[in-house]
N, C-alpha and C positions, 0 to 999 in steps of 0.2 A: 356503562363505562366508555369513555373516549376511544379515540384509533391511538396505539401507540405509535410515536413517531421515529424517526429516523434520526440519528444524529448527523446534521448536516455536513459539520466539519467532516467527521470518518466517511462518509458516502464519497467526498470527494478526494480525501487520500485512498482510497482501499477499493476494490473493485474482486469479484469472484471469476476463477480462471473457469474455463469449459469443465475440468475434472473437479470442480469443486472448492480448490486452494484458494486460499485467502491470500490477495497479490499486491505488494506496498511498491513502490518506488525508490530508489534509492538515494540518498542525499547527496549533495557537493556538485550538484551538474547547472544551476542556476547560474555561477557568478565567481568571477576569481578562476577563469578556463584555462590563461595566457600560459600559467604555471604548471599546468596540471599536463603528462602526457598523453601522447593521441589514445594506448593500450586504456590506460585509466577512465578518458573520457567516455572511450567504449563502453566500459564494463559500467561505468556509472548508469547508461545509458538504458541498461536493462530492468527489467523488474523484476523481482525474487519472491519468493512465498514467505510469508509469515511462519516466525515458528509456532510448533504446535500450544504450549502453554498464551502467548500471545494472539492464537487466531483464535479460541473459545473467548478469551474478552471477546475482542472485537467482532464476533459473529452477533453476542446478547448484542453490542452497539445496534451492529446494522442491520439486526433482526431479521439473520439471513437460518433457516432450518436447522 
């Protein structure tokens, strides 16, 4: 049987924190800034854990333990 592989798309949105969490990016931080306040850009800025029922999908994805 082959190597399973990686889904490439989710390898490059999703990355695993040091303790384990499954960690996405937030959206709205590309384009259309001018409108948006500096507190919001902030908070855009960070990245958040997946929730739990969403980070078992995407662990089968990224064939992570």
């Amino acid at each position: 049987m082959g190597n399973l592989k990686v889904k490439k798309s989710a390898a490059k949105r999703f990355w695993v924190s040091g303790s384990g969490k499954i960690m996405r990016r937030k959206a709205g931080h590309s384009h259309l800034l001018g409108k948006k306040t500096s507190a919001r850009k902030r908070r855009l800025k960070m990245s958040t854990p997946l929730t739990s029922d969403n980070a078992s999908r995407i662990k089968k994805i990224l064939r992570v333990g």
